[in-house]
Backbone as a ProteinNet text record, in pm:
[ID]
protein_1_A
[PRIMARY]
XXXXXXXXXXXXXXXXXXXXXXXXXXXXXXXXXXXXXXXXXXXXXXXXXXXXXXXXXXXXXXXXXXXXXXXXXXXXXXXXXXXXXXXXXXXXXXXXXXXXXX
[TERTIARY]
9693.4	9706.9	9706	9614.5	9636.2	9698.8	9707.8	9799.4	9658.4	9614.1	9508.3	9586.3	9524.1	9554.4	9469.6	9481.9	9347.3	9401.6	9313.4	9290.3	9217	9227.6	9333.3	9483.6	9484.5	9654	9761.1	9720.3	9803.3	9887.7	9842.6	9848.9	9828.4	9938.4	9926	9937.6	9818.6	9828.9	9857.8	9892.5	9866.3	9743.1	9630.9	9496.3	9509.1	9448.3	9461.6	9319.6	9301.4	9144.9	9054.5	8941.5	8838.5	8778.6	8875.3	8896.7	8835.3	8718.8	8629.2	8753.9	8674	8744.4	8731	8620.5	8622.5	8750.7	8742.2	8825	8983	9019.1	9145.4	9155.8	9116.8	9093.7	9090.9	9054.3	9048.6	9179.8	9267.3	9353.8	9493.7	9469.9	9557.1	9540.3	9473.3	9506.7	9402.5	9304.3	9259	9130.3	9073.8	8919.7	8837.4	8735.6	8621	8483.6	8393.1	8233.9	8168.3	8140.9	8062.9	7981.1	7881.4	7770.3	7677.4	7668.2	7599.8	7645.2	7776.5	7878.2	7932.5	7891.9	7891.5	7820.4	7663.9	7571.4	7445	7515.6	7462.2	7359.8	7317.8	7193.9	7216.3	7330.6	7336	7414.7	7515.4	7598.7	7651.3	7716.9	7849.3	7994.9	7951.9	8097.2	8133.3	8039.2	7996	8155.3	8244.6	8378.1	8331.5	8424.7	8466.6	8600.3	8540.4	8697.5	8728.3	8832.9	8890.7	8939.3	9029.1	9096.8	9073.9	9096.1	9094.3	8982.5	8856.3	8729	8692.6	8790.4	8721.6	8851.1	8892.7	8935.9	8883.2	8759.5	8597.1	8496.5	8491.9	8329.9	8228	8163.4	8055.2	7936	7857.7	7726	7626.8	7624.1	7473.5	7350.3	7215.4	7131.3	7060.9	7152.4	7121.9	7215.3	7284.8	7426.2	7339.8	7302.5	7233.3	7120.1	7052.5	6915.5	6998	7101	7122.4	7232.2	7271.2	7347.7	7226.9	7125.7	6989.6	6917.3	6968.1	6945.3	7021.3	7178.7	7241.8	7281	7303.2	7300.4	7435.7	7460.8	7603.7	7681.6	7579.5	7673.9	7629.2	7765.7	7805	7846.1	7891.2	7936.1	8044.9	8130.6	8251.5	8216.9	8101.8	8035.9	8027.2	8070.3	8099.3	8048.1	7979.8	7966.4	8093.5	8175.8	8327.2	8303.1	8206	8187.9	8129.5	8071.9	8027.6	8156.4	8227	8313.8	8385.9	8430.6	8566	8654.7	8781.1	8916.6	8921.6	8925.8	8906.7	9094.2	9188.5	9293	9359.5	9286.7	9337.5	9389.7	9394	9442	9445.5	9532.4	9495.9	9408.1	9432.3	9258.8	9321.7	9247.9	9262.4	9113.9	9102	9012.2	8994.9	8882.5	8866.3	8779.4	8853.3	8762.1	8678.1	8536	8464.2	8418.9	8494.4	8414.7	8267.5	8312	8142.9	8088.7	8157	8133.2	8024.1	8023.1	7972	7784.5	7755.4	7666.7	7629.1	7747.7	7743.7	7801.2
4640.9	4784.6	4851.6	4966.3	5030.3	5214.1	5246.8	5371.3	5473.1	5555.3	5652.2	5795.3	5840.2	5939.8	6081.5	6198.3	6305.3	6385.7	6395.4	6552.5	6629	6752.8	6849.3	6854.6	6858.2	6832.6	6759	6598.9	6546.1	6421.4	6519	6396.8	6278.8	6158.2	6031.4	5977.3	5883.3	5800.6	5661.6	5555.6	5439.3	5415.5	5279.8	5262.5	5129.5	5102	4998.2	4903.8	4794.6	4738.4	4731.5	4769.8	4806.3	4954.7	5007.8	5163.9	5252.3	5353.6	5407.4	5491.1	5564.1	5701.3	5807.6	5808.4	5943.1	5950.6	5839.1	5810.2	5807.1	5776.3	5779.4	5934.2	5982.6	6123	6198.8	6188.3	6281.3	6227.9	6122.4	6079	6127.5	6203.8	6215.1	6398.8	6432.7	6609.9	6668.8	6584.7	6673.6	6740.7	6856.2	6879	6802.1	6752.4	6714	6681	6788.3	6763	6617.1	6621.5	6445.4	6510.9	6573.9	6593.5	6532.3	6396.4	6287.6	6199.9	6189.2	6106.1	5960.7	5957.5	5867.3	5760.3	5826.4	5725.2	5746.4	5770.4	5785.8	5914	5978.4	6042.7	6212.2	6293.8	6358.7	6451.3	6358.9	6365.4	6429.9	6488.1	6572.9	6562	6422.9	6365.9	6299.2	6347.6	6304.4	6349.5	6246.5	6221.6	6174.9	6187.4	6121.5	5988	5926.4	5811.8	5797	5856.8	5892.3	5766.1	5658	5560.1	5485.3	5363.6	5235	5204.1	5211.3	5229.8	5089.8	4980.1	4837.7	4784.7	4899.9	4893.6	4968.1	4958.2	4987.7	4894.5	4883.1	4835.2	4861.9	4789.1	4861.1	4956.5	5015.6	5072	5014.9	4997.7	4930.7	5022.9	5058.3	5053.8	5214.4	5198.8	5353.5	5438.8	5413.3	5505.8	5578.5	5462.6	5468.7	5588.5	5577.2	5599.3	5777.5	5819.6	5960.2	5973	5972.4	5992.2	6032.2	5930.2	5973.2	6112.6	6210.7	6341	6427.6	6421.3	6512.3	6559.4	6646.8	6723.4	6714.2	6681	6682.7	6525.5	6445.6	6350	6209.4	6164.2	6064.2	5948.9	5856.9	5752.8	5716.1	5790.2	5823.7	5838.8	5878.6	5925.7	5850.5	5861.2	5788.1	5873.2	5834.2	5885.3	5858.1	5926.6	5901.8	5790.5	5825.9	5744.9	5624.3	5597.2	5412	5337.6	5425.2	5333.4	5287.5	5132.2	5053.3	5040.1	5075.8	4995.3	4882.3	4787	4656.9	4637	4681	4667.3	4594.1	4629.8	4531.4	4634.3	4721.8	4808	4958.6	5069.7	5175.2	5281.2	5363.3	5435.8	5611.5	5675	5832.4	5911.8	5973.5	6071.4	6222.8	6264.8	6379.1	6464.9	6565.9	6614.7	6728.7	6754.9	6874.9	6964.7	7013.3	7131.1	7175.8	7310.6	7350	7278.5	7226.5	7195.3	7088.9	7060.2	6970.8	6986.2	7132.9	7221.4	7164.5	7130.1	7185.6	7323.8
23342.1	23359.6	23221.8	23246.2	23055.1	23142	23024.5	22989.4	22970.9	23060.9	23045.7	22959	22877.4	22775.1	22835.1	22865.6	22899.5	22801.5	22720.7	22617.1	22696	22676.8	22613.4	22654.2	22758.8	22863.8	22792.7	22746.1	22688.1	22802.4	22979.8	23054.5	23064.3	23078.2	23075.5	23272.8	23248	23384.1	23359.6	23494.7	23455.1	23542.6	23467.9	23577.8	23588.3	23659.6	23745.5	23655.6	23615.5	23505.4	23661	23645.6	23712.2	23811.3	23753.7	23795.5	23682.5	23748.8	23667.6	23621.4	23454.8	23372.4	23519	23528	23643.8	23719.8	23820.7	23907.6	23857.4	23762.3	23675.8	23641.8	23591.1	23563.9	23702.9	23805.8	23925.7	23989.5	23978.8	24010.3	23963	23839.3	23773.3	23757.1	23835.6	23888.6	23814	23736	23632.2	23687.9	23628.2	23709.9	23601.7	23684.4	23541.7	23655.6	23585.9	23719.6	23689	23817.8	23870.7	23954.8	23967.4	24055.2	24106.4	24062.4	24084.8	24195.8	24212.5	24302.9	24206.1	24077.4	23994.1	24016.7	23975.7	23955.9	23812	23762.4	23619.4	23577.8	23682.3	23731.4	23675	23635.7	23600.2	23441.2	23389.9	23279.8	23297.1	23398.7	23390.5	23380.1	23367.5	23360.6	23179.8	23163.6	22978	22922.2	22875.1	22778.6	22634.8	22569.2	22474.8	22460.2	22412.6	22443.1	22281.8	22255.5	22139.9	22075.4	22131.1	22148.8	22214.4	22209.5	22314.9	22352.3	22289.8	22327.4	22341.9	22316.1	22344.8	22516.4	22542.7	22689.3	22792	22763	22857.5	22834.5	22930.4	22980	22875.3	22854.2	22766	22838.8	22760.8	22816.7	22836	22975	23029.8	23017.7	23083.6	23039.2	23126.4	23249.6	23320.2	23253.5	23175.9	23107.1	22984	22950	22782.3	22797.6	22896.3	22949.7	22947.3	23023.1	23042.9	22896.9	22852.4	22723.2	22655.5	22620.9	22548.9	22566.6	22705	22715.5	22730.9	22678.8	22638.3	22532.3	22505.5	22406.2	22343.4	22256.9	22173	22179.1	22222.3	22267.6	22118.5	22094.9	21966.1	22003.9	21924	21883.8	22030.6	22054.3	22158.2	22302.2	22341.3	22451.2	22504.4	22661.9	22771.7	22855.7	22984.5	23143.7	23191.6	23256.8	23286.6	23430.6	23510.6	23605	23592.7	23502.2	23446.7	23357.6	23303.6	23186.3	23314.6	23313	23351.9	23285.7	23311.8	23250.2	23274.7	23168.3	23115.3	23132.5	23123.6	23141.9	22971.8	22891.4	22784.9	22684.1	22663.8	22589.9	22616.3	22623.1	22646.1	22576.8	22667.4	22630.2	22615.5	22518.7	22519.8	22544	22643.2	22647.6	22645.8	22608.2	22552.3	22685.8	22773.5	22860.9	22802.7	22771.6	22710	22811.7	22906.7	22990	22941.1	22897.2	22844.2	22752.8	22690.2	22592	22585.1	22677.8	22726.5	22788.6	22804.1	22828.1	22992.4	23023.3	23215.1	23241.8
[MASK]
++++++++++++++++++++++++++++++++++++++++++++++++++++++++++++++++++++++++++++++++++++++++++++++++++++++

């Protein structure tokens, strides 16, 4: 089990290892758009993982594929609905509303 972090709020959850960011994040009261149903297909769920970034899943290859067409997105950038909690260390994320240019 790791310790989920949400910026801006400062809200802490606990997740369960194999439980998407999305799903941890919608679990834990927060709003954050998934228009896709979490299947890689739209980036609205595009985070930052500030911390704990080796207590995710890595990026497979449909993730990579839509990150590659958003705009603002770095080093930190996650689809909230592909990352897994790996359960090995906790994690802090960064929710970007507009910022995000959804």
């Amino acid at each position: 089990m790791s310790t989920l972090t949400i910026m801006p709020s400062g809200k802490t959850v606990d997740v369960q290892e194999g439980m998407s960011l999305l799903d941890a994040i919608l679990a834990a009261g927060e709003d954050i758009m998934h228009k896709c149903g979490g299947n890689a297909e739209c980036g609205s769920c595009h985070i930052f993982v500030q911390a704990g970034k080796k207590g995710v899943s890595r990026t497979a290859a449909p993730e990579h594929a839509k990150l590659d067409t958003i705009v603002g997105v770095g080093s930190k950038s996650r689809l909230a609905c592909q990352a897994k909690v790996l359960g090995t260390e906790d994690i802090t994320v960064e929710l970007l509303g507009f910022a995000s240019g959804f």
